[in-house]
BAPA-836582 format. One record per residue (C-alpha): residue number from 1; residue in three letters; x, y, z. Coordinates in Angstrom, 2 decimals, always signed. Each point is the difference from the previous one (the first is absolute). Example, Ala and Ser with C-alpha at 12.3 -4.5 7.8 and 13.67 -1.06 7.14 Angstrom:
BEGIN
1/ala/+12.30/-4.50/+7.80
2/ser/+1.37/+3.44/-0.66
//
This chain:
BEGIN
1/unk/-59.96/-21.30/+47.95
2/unk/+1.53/+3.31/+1.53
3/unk/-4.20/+0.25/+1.84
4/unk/-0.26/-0.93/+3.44
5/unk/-3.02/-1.45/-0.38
6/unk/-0.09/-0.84/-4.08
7/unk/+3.05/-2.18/+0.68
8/unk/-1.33/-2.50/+1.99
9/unk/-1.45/-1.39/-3.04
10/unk/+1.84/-2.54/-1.87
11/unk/-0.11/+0.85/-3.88
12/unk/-0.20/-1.71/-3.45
13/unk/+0.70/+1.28/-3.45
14/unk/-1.63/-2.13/-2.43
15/unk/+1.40/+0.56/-3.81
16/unk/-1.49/-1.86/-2.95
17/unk/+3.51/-0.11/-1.77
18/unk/+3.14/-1.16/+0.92
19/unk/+1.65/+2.27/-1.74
20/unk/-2.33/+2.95/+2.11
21/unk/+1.07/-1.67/+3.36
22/unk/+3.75/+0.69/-0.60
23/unk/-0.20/+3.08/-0.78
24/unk/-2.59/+0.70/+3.32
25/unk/+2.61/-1.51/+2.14
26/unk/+3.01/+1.62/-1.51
27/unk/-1.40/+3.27/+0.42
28/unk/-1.56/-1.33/+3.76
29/unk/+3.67/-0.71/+0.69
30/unk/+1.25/+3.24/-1.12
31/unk/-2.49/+2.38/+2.00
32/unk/+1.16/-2.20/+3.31
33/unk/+3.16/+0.43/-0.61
34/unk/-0.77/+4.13/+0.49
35/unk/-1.41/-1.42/+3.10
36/unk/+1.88/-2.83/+2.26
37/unk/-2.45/+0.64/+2.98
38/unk/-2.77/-2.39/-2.14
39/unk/+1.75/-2.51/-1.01
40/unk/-0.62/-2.06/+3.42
41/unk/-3.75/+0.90/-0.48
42/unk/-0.01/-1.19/-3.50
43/unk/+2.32/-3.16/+0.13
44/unk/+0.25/-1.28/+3.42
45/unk/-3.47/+0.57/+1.35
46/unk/-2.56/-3.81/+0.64
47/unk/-0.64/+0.55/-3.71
48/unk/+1.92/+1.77/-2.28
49/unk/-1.27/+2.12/-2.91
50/unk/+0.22/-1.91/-3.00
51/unk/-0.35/+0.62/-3.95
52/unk/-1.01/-2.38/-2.00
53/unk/-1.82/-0.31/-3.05
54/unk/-3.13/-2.49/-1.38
55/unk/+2.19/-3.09/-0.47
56/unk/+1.42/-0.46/+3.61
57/unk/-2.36/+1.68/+2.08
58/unk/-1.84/-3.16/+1.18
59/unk/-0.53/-0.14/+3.93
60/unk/+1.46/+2.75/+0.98
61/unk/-2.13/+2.87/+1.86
62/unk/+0.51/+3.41/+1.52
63/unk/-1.82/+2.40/+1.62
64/unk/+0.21/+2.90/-2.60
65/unk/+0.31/-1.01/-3.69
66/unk/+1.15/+2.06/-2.79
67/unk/-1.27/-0.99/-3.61
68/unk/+1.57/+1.27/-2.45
69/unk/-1.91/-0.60/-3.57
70/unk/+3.08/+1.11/-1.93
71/unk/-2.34/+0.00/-3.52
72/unk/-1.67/+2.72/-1.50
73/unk/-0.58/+2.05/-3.14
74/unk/+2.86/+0.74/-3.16
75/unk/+0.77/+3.37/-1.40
76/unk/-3.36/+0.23/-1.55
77/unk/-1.65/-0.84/+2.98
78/unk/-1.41/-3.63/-1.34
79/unk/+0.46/-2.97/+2.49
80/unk/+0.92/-3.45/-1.46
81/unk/-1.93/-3.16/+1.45
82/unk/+2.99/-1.35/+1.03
83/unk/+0.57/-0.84/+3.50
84/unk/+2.91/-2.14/-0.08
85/unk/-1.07/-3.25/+2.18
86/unk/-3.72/+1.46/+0.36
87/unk/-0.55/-1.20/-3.35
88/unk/+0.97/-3.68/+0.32
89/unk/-1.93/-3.35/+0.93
90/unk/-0.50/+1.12/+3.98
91/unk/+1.03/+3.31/-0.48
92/unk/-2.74/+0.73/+3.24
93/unk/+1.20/-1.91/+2.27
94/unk/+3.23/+2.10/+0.38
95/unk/-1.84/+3.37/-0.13
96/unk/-2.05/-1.45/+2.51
97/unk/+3.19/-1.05/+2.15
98/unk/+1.48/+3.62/-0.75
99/unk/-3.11/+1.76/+1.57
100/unk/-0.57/-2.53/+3.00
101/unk/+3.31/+0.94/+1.69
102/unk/-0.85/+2.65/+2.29
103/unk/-1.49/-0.38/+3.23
104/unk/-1.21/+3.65/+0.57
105/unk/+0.45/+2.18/-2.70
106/unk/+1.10/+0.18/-4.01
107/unk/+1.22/+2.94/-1.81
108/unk/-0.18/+0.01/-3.93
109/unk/+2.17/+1.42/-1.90
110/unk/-0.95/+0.42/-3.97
111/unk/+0.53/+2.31/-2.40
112/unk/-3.10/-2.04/-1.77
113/unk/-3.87/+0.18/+0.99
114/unk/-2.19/-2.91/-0.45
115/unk/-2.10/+1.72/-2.59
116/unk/+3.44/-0.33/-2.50
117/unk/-0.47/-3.73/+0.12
118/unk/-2.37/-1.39/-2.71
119/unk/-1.22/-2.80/+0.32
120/unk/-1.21/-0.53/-3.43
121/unk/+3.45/-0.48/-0.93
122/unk/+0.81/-2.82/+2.52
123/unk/-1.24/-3.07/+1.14
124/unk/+2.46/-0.58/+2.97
125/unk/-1.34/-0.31/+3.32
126/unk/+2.96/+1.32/+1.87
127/unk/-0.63/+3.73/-2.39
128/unk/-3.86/-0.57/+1.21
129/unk/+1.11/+0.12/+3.67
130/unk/+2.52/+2.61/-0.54
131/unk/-2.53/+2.59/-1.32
132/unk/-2.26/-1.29/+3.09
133/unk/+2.21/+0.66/+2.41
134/unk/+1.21/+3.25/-1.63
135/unk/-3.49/+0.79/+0.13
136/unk/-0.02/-0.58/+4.03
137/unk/+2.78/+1.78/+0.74
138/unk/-1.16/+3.32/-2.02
139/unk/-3.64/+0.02/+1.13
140/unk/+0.26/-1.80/+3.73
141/unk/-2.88/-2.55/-1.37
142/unk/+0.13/-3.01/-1.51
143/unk/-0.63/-0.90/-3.50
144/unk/-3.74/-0.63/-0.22
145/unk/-0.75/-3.73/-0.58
146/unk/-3.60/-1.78/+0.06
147/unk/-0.36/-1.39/+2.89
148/unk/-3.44/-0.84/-0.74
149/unk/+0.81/-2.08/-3.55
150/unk/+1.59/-3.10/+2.08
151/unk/-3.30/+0.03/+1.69
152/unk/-2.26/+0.91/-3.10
153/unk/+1.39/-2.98/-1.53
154/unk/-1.11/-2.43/+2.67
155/unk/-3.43/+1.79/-0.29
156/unk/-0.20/-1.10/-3.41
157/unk/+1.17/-3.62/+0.71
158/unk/-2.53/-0.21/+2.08
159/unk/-2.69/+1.37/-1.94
160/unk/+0.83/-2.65/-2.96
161/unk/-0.89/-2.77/+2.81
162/unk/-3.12/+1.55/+0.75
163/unk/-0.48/+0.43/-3.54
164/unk/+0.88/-3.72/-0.98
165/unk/-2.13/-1.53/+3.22
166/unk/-3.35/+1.76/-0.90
167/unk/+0.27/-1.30/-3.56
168/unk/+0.56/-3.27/+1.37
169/unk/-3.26/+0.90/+2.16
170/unk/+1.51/+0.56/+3.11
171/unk/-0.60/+3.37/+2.51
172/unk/+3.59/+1.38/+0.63
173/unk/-0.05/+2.68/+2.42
174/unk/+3.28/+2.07/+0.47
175/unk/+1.42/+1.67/+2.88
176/unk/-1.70/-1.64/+2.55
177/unk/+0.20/+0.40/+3.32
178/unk/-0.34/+3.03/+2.73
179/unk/+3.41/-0.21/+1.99
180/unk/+3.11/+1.55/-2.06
181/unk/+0.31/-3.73/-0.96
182/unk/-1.95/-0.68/-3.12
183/unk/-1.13/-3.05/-2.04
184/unk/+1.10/+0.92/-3.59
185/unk/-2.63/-2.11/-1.74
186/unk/-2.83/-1.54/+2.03
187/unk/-2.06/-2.52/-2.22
188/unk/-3.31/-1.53/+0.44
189/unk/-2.54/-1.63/-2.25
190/unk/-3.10/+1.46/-1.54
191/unk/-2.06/-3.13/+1.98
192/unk/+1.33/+1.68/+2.99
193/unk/+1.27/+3.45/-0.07
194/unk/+0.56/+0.66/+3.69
195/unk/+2.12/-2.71/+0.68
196/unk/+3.81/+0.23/-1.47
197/unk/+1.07/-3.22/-1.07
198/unk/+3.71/+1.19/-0.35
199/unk/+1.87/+2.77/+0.96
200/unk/+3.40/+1.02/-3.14
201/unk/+3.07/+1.42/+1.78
202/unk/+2.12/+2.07/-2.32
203/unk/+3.34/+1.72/+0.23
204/unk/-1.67/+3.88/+0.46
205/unk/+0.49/+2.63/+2.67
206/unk/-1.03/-1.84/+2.74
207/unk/+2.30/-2.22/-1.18
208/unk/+3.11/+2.26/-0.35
209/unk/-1.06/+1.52/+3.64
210/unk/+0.28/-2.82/+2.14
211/unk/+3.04/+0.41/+1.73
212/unk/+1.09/-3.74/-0.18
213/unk/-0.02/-2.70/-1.81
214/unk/-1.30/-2.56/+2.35
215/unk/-3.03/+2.39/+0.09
216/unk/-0.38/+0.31/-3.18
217/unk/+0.02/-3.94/-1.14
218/unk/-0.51/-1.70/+3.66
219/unk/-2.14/+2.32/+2.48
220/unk/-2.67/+1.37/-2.54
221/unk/-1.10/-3.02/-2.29
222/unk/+0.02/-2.26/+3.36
223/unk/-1.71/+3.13/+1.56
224/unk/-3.24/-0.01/-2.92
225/unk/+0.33/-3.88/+0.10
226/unk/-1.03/+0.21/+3.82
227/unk/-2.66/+2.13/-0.66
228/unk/-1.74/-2.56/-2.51
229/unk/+1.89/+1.32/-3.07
230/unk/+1.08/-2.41/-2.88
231/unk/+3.70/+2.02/-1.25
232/unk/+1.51/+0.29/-3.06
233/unk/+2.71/+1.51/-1.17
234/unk/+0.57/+2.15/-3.23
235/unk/+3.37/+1.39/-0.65
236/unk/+0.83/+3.10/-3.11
237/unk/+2.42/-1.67/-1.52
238/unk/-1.71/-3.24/-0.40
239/unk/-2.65/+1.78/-1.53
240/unk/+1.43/+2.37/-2.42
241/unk/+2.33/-3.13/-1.22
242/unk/-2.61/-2.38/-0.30
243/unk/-3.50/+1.23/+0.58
244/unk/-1.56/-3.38/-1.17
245/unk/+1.70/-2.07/+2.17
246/unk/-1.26/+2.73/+3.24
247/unk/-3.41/-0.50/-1.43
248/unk/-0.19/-3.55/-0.12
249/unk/+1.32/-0.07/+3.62
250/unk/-2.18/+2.10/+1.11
251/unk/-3.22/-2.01/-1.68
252/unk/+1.88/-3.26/+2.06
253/unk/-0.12/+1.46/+2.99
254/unk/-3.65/+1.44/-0.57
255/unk/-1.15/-3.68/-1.49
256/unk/+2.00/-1.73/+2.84
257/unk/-2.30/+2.24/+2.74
258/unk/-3.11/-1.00/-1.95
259/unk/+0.43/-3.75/-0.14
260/unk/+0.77/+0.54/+4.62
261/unk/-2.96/+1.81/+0.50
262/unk/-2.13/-2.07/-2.32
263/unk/+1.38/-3.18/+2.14
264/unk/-0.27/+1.88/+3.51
265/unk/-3.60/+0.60/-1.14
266/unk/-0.78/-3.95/-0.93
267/unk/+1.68/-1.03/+3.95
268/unk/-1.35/+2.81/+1.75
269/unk/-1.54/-1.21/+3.46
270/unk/-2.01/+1.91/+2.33
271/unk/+1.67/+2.86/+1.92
272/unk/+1.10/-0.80/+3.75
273/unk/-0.47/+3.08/+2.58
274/unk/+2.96/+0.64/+1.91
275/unk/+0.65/+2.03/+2.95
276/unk/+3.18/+1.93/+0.43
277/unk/+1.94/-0.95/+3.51
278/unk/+3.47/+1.74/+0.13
279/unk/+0.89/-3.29/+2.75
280/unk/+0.03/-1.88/-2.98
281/unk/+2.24/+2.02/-2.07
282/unk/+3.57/-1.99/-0.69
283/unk/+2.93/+2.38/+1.06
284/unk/+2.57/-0.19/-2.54
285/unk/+3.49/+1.25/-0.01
286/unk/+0.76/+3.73/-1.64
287/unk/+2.37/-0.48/-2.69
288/unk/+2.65/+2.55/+0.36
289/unk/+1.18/+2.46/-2.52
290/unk/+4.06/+0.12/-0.04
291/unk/+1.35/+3.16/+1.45
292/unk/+1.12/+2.58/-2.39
293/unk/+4.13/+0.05/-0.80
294/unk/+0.60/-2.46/+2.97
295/unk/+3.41/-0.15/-1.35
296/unk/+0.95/+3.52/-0.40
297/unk/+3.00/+0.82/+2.25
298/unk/+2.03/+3.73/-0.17
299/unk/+3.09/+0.40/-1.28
300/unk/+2.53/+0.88/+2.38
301/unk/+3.95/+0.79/-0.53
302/unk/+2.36/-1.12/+1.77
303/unk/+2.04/+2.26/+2.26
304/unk/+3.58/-0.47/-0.96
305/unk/+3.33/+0.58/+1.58
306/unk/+1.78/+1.80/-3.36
307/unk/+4.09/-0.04/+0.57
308/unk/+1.46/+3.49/-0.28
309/unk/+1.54/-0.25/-4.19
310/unk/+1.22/+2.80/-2.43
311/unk/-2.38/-0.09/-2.72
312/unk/+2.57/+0.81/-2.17
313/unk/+1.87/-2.95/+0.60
314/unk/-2.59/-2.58/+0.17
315/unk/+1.14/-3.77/-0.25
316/unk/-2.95/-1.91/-1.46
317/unk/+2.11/-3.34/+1.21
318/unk/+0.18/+1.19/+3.32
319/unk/-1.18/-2.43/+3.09
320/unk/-2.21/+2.87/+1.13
321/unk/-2.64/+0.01/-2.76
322/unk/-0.94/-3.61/+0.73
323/unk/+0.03/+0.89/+3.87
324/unk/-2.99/+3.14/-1.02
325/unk/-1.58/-2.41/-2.42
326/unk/-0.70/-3.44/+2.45
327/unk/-1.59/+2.92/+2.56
328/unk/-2.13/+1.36/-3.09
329/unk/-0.79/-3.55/-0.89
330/unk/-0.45/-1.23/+3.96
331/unk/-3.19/+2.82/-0.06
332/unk/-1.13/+0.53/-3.51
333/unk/+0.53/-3.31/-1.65
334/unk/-1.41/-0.63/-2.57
335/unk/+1.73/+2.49/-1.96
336/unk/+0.63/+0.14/-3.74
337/unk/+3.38/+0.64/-0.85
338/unk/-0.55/+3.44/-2.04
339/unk/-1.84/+0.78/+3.21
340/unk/+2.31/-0.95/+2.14
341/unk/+2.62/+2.28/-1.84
342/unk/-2.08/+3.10/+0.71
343/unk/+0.10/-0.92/+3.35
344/unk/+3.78/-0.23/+0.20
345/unk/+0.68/+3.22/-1.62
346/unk/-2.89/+2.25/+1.57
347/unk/+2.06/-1.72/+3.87
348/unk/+3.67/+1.08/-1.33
349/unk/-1.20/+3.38/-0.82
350/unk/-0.22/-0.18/-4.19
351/unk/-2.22/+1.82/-2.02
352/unk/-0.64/-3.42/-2.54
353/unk/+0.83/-3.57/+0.08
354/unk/+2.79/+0.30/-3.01
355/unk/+2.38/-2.56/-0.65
356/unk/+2.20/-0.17/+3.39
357/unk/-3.79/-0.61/+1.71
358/unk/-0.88/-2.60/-2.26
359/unk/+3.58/-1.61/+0.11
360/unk/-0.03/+0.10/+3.54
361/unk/-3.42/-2.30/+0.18
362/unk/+0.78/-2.53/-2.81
363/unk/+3.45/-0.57/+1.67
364/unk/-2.02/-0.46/+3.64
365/unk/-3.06/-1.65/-0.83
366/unk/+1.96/-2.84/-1.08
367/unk/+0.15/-1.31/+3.67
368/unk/-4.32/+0.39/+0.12
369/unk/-2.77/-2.19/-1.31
370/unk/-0.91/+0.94/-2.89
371/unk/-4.00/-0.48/-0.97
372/unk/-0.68/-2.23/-2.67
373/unk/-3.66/+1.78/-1.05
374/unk/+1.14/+2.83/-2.13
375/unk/-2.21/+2.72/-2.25
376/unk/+1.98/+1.05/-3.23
377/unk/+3.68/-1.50/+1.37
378/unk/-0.87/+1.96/+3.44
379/unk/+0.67/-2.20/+3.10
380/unk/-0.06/+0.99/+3.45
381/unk/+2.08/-0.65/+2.64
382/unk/-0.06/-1.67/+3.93
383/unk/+2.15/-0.35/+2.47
384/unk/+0.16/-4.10/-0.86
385/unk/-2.68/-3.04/-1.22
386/unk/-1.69/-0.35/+3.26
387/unk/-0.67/+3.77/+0.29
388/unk/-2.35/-0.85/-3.13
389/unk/-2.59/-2.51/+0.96
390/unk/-3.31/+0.34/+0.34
391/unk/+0.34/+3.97/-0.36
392/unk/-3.81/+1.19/-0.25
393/unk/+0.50/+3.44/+0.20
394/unk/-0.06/+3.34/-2.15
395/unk/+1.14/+3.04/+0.98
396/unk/-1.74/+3.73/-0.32
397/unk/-0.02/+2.91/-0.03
398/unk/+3.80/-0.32/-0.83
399/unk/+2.61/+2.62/-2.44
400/unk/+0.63/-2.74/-2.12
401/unk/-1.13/-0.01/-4.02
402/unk/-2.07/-3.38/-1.12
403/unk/+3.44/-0.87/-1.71
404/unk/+1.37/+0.24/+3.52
405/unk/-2.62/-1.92/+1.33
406/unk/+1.28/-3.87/+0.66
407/unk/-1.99/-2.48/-2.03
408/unk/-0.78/-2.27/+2.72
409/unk/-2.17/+3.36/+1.65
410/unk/-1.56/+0.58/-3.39
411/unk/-1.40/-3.44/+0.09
412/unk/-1.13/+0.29/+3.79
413/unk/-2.06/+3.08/-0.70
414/unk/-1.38/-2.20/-3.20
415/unk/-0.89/-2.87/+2.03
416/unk/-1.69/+2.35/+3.04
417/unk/-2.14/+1.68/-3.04
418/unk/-1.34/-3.46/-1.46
419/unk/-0.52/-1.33/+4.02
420/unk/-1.79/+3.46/+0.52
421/unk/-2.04/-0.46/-2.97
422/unk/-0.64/-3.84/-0.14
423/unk/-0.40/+1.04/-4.12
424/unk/+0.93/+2.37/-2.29
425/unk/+0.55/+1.37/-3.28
426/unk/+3.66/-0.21/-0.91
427/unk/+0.15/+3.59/-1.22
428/unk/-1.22/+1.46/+3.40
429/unk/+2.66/-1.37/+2.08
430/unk/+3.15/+1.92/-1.02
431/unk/-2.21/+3.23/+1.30
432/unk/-1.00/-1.58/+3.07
433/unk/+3.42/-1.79/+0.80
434/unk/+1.53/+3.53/-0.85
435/unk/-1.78/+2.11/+2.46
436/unk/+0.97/-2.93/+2.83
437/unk/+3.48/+0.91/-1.38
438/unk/-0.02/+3.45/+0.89
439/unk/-0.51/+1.22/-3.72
440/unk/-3.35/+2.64/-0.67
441/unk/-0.62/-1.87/-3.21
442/unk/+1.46/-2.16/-2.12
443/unk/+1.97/+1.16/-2.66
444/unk/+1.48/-1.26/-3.44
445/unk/+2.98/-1.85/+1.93
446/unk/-1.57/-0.88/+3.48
447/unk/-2.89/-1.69/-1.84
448/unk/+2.70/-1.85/-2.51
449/unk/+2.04/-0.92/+3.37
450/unk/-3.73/-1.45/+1.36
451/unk/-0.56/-1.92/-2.97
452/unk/+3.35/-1.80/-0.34
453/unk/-0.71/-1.27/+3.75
454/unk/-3.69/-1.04/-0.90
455/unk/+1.73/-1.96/-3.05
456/unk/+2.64/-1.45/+1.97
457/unk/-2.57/-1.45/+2.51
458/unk/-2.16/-1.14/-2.65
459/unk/+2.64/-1.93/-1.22
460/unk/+0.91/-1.25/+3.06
461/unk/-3.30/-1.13/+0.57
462/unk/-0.20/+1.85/+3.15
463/unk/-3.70/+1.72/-1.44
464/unk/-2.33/-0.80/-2.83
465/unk/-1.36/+2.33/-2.69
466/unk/-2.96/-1.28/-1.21
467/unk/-2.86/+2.38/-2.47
468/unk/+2.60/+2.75/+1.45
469/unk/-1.18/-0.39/+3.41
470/unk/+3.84/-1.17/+1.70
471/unk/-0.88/-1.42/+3.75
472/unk/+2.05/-2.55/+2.02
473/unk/+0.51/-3.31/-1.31
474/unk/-2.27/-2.81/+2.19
475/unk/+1.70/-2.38/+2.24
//
């Protein structure tokens, strides 16, 4: 904080104890005592510097994070496997909100290297990722995983079909195909071994590398299908869990093109030559993709006329603080009340929204609408009812947390995603909506925050999930 140029980056200090974060602030608030100068640059900057620990460090961010392990070896240098919450039921998912907290840069701080942790003498996940990510941030490089076995393991589903079809007499081809878009399993009979008869889809790499999903289960089938191909699809899971059932689907479909052809081959008349004329070609209309985060607006504050007030006498009652809040709310409604507090105390000049703030706001916002679509018990807030029709908009980038984020924008950037993508798989969108958002990924508690809205629209009726594909609901 006392660098030019080091300051100018907001910082974190993540602890994994309670306990550890007290005593990292007391001694934080000790060493700025011995220096007055940075305590605007640490309390009263856009974001202040924060320390929290594992339990309540969900959606909040900063642009330097300190980590601070806080385990390590006893007197005779032997490390116990426990990790306090690391070792419980979803012990993972708050490592994995810990370490996804800083926008540019992490420093660890552990007494402990990542070969102390044995993982013979744990099961958890959450001790799993902590030895990874030790691992990282001692070598620079991340843990080596397989990246190939995902893959390896579609090879081998696929070489059980070809297995199964040529005992059934069948000639199954795989891989077939000379763009980077391959047929996984091309079959064709041993009357007629030039001519595939059906063309097996499966959930591989070229799979996994399509970029969406309307490619995926829309463009490429009706793609082959143009092309003369008759499609089927075989998915992993559906084989793995019940490989007879795949089978006998797939000896349908195969039976099902035998019986066409064979009738095809009893009508067949003579062939008609016909001469191409482009006058005769039908224009038809071009279907229109949507355009991409059509209802993405910024965030922008509202400029506000601040009375002069002694901080040190600051009436939370006061007629002023609903004056500063209806111009916050007449630019940045909707606003959700913890939100809205920041707001309020970052205008008077306070380091934190503490009690006064947050007085101050419940004693104003009484006079303001107050929205009836809450996350968790958190409601937003607007200027009155009519303010809050037919609102269609989300806005981003913004400084706001996904806790801060209204509910009503959540569910806009939802809707855009499904519109975007006609269908989808329901565990993609909290990514996708998340990046609209503003947010590089989605973490532990943006993803939950994405998932209560998908819920809350399901049950609403306002989409359908149906094999895990959620898409609009017809009218």
């Amino acid at each position: 904080m006392s660098d030019p140029e080091l300051s100018k980056f907001s910082i974190g200090v993540v602890s994994f104890s309670k306990v550890q974060g007290n005593l990292i602030e007391d001694d934080l608030t000790e060493e700025l005592d011995r220096h007055p100068e940075l305590k605007e640059i640490a309390y009263d900057g856009p974001e202040p510097i924060f320390i929290k620990n594992l339990e309540n460090v969900q959606g909040d961010e900063r642009d330097i994070i300190l980590f601070s392990v806080g385990y390590g070896a006893d007197k005779d240098g032997k490390v116990s496997m426990n990790f306090g919450p690391l070792n419980n039921t979803g012990g993972e998912r708050r490592l994995n909100v810990a370490v996804s907290r800083a926008r540019y840069e992490m420093i660890v701080y552990s007494s402990m290297k990542s070969s102390q942790i044995d993982l013979n003498r744990t099961k958890a996940k959450g001790v799993e990722g902590l030895k990874g990510f030790l691992e990282y941030a001692e070598t620079g490089r991340l843990p080596m995983i397989d990246s190939t076995l995902h893959e390896n393991d579609k090879n081998i589903m696929v070489k059980q079909i070809c297995e199964m079809l040529t005992e059934q007499g069948y000639l199954a081809r795989p891989s077939v195909g000379r763009s980077n878009f391959k047929v996984d399993i091309a079959v064709s009979t041993a009357e007629n071994p030039d001519k595939y008869v059906l063309g097996i889809l499966c959930d591989g790499k070229t799979y996994y590398e399509t970029k969406t999903t309307r490619d995926r289960e829309i463009v490429q089938p009706n793609v082959m299908k143009m092309l003369g191909w008759r499609v089927m699809r075989v998915y992993s899971i559906d084989w793995y869990e019940n490989r007879e059932r795949s089978i006998q689907l797939i000896l349908d479909e195969l039976k099902d093109v035998g019986s066409i052809d064979e009738k095809k081959e009893q009508e067949k008349e003579p062939v008609l030559l016909k001469t191409f004329c482009a006058d005769q070609i039908k224009k038809s209309d071009v279907i229109k993709e949507p355009e991409k985060n059509q209802g993405q607006m910024p965030y922008v504050e509202a400029e506000v006329t601040v009375p002069a007030i002694d901080k040190t006498a600051y009436n939370p009652t006061a007629s002023y603080n609903a004056k500063v809040i209806r111009q916050i709310l007449a630019k940045e409604q909707p606003i959700t009340e913890n939100y809205l507090c920041k707001r309020l105390a970052r205008i008077f000049g306070f380091g934190h929204a503490g009690a006064n703030i947050q007085k101050a706001v419940t004693f104003a916002t009484a006079k303001f609408y107050r929205d009836p679509l809450s996350l968790g018990g958190v409601s937003s807030l607007w200027l009155d009812e009519k303010s809050s029709k037919d609102y269609k908009t989300y806005r981003s980038p913004s400084p706001r947390t996904i806790t801060e984020i209204p509910a009503c924008e959540v569910m806009n950037a939802v809707r855009e995603v499904i519109l975007e993508e006609f269908s989808l798989p329901k565990e993609k969108i909290p990514t996708i909506a998340a990046r609209k958002l503003g947010f590089s990924n989605a973490g532990a508690k943006i993803a939950e925050t994405i998932n209560a809205v998908l819920d809350m629209m399901l049950r609403n009726s306002d989409i359908r999930e149906v094999n895990g594909m959620v898409s609009f609901v017809e009218t």
